[in-house]
C-alpha positions in Angstrom: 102.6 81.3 96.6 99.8 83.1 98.8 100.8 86.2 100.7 100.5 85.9 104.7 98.5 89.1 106.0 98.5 88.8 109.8 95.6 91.7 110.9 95.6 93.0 114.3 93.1 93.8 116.4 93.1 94.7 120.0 89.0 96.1 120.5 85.5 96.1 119.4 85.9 99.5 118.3 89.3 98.3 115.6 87.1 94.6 114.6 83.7 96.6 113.6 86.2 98.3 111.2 88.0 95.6 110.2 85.2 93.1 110.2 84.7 93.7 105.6 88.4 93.8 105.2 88.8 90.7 107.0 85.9 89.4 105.0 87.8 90.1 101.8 91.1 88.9 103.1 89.9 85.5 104.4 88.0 84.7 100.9 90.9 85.7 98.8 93.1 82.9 97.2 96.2 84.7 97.4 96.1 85.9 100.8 97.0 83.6 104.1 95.2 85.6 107.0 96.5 85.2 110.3 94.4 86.9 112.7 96.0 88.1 116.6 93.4 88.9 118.9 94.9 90.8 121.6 93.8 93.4 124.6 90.7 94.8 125.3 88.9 91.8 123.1 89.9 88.7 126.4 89.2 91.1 129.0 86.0 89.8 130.6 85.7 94.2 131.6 85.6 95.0 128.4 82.9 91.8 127.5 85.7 89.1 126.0 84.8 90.5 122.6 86.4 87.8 121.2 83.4 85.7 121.0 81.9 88.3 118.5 84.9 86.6 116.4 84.7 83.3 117.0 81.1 83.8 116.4 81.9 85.5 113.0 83.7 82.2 112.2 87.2 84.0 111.6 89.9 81.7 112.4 92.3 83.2 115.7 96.4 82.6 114.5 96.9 83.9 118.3 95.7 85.4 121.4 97.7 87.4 123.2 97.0 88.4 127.2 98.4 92.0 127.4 96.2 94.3 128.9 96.5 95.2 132.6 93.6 95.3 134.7 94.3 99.0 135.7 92.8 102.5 135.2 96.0 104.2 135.3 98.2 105.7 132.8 100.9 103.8 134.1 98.8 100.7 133.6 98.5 102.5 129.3 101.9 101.9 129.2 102.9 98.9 130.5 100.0 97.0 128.5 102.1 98.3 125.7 105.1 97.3 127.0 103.4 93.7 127.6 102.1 93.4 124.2 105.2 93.7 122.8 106.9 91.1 124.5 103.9 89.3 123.4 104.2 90.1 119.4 107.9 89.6 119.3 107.3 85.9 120.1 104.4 85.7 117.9 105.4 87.5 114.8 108.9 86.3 115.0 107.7 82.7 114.8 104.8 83.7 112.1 107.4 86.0 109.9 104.4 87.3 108.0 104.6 89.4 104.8 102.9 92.0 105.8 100.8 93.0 108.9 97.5 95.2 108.6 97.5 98.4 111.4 94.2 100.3 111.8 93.6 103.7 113.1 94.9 105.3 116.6 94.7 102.8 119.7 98.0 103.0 122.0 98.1 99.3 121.6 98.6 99.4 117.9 102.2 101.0 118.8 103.4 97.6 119.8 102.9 95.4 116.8 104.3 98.8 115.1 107.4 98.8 116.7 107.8 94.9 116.8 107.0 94.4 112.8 109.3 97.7 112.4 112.2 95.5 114.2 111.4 92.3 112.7 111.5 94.3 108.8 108.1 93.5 108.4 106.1 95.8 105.9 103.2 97.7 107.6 100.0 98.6 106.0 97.9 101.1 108.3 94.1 101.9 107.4 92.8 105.6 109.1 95.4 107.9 109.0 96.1 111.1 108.7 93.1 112.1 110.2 93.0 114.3 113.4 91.6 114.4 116.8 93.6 116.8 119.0 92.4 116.1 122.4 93.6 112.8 122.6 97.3 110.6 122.3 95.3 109.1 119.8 96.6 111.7 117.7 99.8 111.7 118.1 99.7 107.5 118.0 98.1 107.7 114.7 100.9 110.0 113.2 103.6 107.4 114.7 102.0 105.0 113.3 101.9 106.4 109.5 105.4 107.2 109.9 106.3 103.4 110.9 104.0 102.2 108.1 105.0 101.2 104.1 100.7 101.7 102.4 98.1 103.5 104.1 94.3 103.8 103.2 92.8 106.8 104.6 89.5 107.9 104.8 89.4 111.0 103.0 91.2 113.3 100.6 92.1 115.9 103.3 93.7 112.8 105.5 95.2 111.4 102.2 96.6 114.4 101.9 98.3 115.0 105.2 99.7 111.8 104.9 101.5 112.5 101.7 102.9 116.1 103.8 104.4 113.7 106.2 106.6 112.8 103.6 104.7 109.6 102.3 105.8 108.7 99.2 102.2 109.4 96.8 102.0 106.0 95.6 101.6 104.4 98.7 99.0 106.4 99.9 95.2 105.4 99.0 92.2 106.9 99.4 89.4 103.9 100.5 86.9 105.4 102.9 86.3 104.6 106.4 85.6 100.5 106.5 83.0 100.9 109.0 80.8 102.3 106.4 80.9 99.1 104.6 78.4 97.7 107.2 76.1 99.8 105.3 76.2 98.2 102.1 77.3 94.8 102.8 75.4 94.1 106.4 72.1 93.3 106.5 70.8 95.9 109.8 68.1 94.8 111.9 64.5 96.1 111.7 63.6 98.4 115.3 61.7 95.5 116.2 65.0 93.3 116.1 66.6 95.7 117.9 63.9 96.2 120.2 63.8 92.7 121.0 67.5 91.9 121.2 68.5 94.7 123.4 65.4 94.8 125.4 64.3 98.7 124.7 61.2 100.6 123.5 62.8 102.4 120.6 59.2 104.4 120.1 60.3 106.8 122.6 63.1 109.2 121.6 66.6 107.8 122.2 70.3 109.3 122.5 73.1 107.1 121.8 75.7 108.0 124.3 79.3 107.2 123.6 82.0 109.0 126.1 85.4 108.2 126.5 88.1 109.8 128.8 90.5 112.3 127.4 93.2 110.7 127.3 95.5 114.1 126.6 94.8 115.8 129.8 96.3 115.3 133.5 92.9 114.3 134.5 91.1 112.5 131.9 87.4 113.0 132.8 88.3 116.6 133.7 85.4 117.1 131.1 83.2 114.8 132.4 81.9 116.2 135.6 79.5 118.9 133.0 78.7 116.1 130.8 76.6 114.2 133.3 75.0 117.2 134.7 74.2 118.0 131.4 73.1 114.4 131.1 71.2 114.6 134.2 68.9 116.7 132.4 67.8 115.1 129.3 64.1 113.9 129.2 64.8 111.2 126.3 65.9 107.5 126.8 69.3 106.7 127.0 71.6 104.4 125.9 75.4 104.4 127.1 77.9 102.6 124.8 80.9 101.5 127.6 84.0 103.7 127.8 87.2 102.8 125.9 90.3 100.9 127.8 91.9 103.9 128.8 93.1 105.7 131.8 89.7 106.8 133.7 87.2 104.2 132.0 86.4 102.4 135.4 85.1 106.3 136.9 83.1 106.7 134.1 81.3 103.7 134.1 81.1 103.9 137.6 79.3 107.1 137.1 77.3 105.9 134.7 75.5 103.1 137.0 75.1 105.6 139.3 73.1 107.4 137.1 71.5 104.4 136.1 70.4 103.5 139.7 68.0 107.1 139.7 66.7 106.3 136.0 64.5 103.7 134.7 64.6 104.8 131.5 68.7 104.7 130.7 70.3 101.5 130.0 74.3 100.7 129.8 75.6 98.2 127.6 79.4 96.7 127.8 79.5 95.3 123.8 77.1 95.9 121.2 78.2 94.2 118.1 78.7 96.0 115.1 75.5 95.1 113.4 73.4 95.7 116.8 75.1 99.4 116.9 74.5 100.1 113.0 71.4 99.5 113.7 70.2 101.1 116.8 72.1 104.2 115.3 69.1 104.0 112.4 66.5 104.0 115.0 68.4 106.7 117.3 66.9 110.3 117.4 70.4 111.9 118.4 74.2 110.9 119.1 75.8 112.7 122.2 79.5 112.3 123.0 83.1 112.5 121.9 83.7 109.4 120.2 84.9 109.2 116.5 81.8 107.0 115.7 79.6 110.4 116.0 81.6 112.2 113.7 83.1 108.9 110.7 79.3 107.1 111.0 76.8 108.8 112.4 76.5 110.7 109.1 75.4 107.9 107.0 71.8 108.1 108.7 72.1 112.4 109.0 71.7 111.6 112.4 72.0 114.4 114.5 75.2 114.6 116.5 76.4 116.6 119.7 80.1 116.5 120.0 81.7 117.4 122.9 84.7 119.2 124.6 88.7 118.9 123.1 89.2 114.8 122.0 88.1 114.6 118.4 89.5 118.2 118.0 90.8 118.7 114.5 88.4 115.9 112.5 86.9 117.0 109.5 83.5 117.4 110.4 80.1 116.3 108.2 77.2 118.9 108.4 75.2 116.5 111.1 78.1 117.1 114.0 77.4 120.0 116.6 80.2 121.0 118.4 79.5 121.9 122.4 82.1 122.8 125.1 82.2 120.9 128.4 79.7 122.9 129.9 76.5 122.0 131.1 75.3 124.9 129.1 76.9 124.9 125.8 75.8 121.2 125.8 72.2 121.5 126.5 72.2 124.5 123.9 73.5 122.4 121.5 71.1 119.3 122.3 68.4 121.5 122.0 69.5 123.0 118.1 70.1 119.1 117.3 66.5 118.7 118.5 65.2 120.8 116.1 62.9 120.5 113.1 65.2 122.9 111.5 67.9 121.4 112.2 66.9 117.8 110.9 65.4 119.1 107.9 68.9 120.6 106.9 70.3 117.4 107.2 68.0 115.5 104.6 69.9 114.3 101.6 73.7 114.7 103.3 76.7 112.6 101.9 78.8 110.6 104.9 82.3 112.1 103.9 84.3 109.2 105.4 83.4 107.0 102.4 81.0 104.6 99.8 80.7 101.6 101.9 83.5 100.0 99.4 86.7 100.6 101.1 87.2 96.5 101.9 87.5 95.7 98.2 89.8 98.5 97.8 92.4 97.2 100.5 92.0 94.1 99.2 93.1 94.9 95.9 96.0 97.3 97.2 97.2 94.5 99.6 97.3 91.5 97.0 99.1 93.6 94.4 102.2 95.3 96.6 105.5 95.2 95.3 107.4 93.0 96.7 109.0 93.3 100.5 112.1 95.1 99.5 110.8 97.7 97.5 108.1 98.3 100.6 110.7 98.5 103.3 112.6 101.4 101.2 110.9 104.3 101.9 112.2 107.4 99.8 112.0 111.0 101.3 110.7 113.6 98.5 113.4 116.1 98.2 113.1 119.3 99.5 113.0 122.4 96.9 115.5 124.9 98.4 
């Protein structure tokens, strides 16, 4: 009897992740994937992502309207509110054996808390990883907490999920499945790239990916120094779009104004995974706080400015610079990152986050579990008095 895995994903950011596992899942004959497409992905905002799906010939168990066209906290918590109403009609009707979490999105605490309701075993890729500046953090612990198998990316994360209280067994070290692209994908040349997103990759590039901060009052409190700092970069740029959270619509608002006064900085809503693997090769440096700078940026030792409190706590590879939200710090840092010293001691460095074989490892974990029972019944070590 095959197993019935429903996967959820809710961005671009969770599908370029899941993208190998879903690879593995979908070929497997034991395993009945159901896939629920849900938030950010049918939001015409965000770029209906979902056509990167249906274009990767996945087959869509359910799509699930939930995400309010706000920029509000408020409208944070009432998209999760929505989605659950959603998910308890969809999984309850679907009764799958298992549902697949990754990482640290306030959506994922819906299907969470519905599968946690409905006793359905949870299996939760990225945790125990940190990133202080952000609810993320304090989502992705939830999460681990509410979840029966987790894959994390490294042995610190592995470990801090087994101090939660995670039985050891459960807990498996696969790498980051991003990093999979890199083995499995076939990247485009810079010529490809050049040609598909319209750019002159001979000139020096930054990759800019900046999100708001989702733990503080204001969220782009930070962001006011970024784009002065910004402001003052001679190289090309290239803005990834801001994540659905609270303060997304200022910052891309700010970021076509910027546009508007530079011919030589571009702004794009979705770049597949593929597309952004790639331009990352051709990159000459990574500016922002996403976790992308920090879990794949290191696979091409590309250099990497990270900025202000969000991914706060992350284990960091050798290629990340860390720079306060001052125009300053950031341009101080830009410039070290800009250095033939500082490439040079980047030649030859190890991405921390993983192989590039962490899909076949979930795959393997997921289509050998105990069975239901056995996952639901989570044990709490004892505590030596």
């Amino acid at each position: 009897m095959k197993r019935t895995v429903a996967v959820i994903t809710t961005s671009r950011a969770d599908y370029s992740h899941l993208y190998w596992p879903l690879r593995q899942l979908n070929a497997h004959p034991e395993v009945d994937l159901k896939l629920i497409v849900l938030a950010s992905h049918l939001s015409p905002e965000f770029g209906d992502t979902v056509r990167e799906i249906e274009k990767d010939g996945f087959p869509i168990a359910a799509r699930l309207e939930c995400l309010l066209s706000s920029d509000t906290d408020v409208g944070m918590a009432k998209s999760i509110g929505v989605a659950v109403l959603s998910l308890a009609d969809t999984l309850a009707a679907m009764r799958p054996d298992l549902i697949l979490l990754i990482a640290d999105r306030y959506e994922m605490l819906a299907p969470a808390t519905v599968a946690l309701a409905l006793r359905i075993p949870i299996a939760h890729i990225e945790g125990g990883e940190l990133s202080q500046g952000a609810i993320d953090d304090a989502v992705r612990n939830a999460l681990t907490k509410m979840s029966h198998i987790h894959f994390t990316s490294t042995d610190g994360a592995r470990d801090r999920v087994i101090s939660m209280g995670e039985e050891p067994w459960r807990v498996q070290r696969a790498g980051a499945p991003s990093l999979d692209h890199l083995s499995k994908s076939k990247l485009m040349s810079q010529l490809e790239v050049e040609s598909c997103l319209k750019i002159d990759l001979s000139r020096p590039t930054v990759v800019i990916a900046y999100h708001p901060v989702t733990l503080l009052s204001d969220t782009n409190a930070e962001a006011e120094e970024v784009f002065a700092a910004i402001e003052e970069l001679s190289q090309q740029l290239i803005f990834c779009y801001p994540n659905a959270d609270a303060g997304s619509r200022y910052l891309a608002t700010r970021i076509r104004s910027l546009l508007e006064r530079r011919q030589d900085a571009y702004f794009f809503t979705n770049l597949p995974s593929v597309t952004y693997w790639s331009l990352l090769q051709y990159a000459k440096l990574f500016l922002g706080n996403s976790s992308s700078g920090i879990m794949e940026t290191a696979s091409f030792a590309l250099p990497t400015v990270n900025i202000g409190m969000r991914q706060q706590g992350r284990e960091r590879p050798r290629n990340v610079i860390d720079a306060s939200p001052v125009k300053e710090s950031i341009l101080a840092a830009v410039l070290k990152a800009d250095s033939t010293e500082f490439r040079a001691y980047l030649k030859g460095m190890k991405n921390p986050y993983g192989d590039g074989c962490a899909a076949e490892r979930i795959a393997q974990v997921l289509t050998n579990l105990p069975s239901r029972d056995v996952l639901l019944l989570k044990l709490v070590p004892q505590v030596q008095k």
